[in-house]
C-alpha positions in Angstrom: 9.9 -5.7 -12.6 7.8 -3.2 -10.5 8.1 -3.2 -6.6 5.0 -4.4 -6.6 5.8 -7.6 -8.1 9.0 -8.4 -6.1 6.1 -8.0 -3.0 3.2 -10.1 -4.2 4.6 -12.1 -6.9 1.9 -10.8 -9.3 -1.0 -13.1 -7.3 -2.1 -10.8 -4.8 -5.5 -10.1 -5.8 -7.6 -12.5 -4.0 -5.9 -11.8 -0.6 -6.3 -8.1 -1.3 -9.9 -8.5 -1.8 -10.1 -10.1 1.6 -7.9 -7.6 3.2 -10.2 -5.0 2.2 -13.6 -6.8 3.1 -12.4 -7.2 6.3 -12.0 -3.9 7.3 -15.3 -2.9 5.9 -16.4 -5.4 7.5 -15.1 -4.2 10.8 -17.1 -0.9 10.3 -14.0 1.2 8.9 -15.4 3.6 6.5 -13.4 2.6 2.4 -14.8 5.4 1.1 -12.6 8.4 1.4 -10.7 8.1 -1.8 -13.9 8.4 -3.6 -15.3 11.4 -1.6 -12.4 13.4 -2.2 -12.4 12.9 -5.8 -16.3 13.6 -5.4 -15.3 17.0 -3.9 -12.6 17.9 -7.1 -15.3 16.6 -10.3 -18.9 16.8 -10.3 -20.7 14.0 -11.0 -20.7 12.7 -14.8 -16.6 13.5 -15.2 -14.7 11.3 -16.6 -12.7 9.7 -14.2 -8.7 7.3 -15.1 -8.5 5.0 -11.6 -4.5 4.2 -12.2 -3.3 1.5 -10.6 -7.5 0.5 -10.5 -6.3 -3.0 -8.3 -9.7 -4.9 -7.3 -11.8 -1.8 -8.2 -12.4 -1.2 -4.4 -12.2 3.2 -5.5 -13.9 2.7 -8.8 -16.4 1.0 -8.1 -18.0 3.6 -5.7 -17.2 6.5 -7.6 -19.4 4.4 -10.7 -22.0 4.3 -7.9 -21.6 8.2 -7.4 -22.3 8.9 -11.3 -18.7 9.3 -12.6 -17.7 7.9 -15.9 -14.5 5.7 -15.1 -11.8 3.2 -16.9 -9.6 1.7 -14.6 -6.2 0.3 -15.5 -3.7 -2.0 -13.9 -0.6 -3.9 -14.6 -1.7 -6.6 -12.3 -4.1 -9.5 -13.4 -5.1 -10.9 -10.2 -6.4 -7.6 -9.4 -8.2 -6.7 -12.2 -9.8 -10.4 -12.2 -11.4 -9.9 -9.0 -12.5 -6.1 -10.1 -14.1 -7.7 -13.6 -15.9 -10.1 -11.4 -17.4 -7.2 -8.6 -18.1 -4.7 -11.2 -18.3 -7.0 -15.1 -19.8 -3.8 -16.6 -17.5 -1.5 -16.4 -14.1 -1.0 -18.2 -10.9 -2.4 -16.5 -7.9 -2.5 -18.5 -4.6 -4.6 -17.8 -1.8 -1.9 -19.1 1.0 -0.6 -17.6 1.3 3.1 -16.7 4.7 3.4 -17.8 4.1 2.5 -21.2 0.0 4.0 -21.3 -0.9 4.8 -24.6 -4.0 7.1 -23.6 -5.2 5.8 -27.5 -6.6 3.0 -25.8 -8.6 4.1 -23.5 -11.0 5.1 -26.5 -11.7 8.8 -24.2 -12.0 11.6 -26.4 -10.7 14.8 -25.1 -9.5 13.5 -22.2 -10.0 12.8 -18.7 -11.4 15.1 -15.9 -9.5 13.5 -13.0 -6.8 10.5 -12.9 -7.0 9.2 -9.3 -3.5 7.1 -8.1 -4.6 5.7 -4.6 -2.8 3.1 -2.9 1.1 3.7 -3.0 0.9 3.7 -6.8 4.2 5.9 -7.7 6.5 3.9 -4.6 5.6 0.7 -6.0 6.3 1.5 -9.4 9.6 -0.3 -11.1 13.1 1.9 -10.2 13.3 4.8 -12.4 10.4 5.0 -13.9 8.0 7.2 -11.8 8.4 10.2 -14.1 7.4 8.2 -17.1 4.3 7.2 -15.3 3.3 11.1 -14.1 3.9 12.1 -17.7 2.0 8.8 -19.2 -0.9 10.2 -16.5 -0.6 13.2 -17.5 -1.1 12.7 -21.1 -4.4 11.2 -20.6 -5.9 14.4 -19.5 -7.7 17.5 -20.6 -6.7 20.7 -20.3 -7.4 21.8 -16.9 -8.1 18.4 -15.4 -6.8 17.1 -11.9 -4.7 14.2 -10.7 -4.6 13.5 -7.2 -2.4 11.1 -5.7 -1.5 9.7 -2.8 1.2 7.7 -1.3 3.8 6.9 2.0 6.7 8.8 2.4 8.3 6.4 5.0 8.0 2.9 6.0 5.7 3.5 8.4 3.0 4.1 5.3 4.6 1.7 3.1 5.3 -1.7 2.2 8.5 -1.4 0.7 11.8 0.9 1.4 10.6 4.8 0.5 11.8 5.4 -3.2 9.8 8.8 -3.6 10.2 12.0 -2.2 7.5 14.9 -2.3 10.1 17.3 -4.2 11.0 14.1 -6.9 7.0 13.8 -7.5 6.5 17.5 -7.9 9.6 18.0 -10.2 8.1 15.0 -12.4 4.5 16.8 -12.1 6.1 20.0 -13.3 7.7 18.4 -16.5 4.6 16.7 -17.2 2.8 20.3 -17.5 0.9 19.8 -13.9 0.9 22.6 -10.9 0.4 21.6 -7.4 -3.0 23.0 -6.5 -3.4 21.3 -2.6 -1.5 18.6 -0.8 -3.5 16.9 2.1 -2.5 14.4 4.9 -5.3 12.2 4.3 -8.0 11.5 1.8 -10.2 13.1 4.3 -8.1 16.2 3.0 -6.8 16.9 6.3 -3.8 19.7 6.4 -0.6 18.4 5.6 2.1 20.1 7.6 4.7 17.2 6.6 4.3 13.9 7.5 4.5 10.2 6.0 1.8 9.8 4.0 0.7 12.8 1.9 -2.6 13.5 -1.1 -1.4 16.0 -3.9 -4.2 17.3 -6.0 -2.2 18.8 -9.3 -3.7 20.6 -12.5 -2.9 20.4 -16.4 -1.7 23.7 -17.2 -0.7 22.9 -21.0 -3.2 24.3 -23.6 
């Protein structure tokens, strides 16, 4: 079982819907995921949302031009994304397991995005399976960027993944660190809890 269902059970979405909607609601911009992944890929790449959950990233980046498939483990989430945005593709899988085969994309994608704590709310021990899964789906010279809390003042559960961990699983997964970030507003990151890493396929 992933950490993220000993947290929510598994029946989450609905309430992280309304989470969400609140605070755009309250004026705070949602957006910044989306932009940054606007600044790596023009519009018209083909774009993995991992760990899609209600779509809230997806959905805007559709809106921008970008050719997406999100996927989740989680079908509470992915019932309240089918229902905001029925036309697009959202796949229940999990990313530990991925078999890029069905996500029917060719030669690959041009960004995988992981927003929202993906990697520390993954099951124990199996981060590096997920990178590599991720990994997989991509072309040659395509980006994933990531981003997730360090400590438990940017997470929900105890910190289970360090910087160096995620870069040595990026490494054996044939991915370079190309810019880390504090924020998705790519703010510096001189250290920190909460950290974006943008990394690059280097494998032929």
């Amino acid at each position: 079982m992933s950490r993220w269902e000993e947290l929510t059970g598994g029946t989450s979405g609905e309430d992280y819907a309304a989470r969400f909607a609140a605070l755009a609601g309250s004026g705070k911009d949602m957006h910044g995921e989306a932009r940054l992944c606007a600044a790596l890929v023009p519009a018209g790449a083909r774009v993995l949302d991992a760990g899609c959950g209600t779509g809230r990233v997806m959905i805007r980046l559709a809106e921008l031009g970008y050719d997406c498939v999100g996927v989740d483990r989680d079908a509470s989430m992915l019932a309240v994304a089918r229902r905001q945005a029925p036309e697009l593709p959202w796949i229940q899988a999990d990313l530990t397991t991925l078999d890029p085969a069905e996500l029917q994309v060719g030669e690959g994608f041009d960004l995988v995005v992981a927003a929202g704590n993906i990697f520390p709310l993954l099951a124990a021990g199996t981060e590096a399976a997920a990178v590599g899964r991720l990994a997989a789906t991509l072309r040659p010279g395509g980006l994933m960027v990531a981003g997730f809390g360090l400590d438990e003042a940017h997470l929900p559960v105890a910190p289970s993944i360090t910087l160096s961990e995620y870069d040595a699983y990026c490494t054996a997964a044939h991915l370079t660190l190309m810019d880390r970030f504090a924020t998705w507003d790519a703010d510096p990151y001189g250290g920190g809890g909460y950290a974006v890493s943008v990394h690059r396929v280097e494998r032929a």
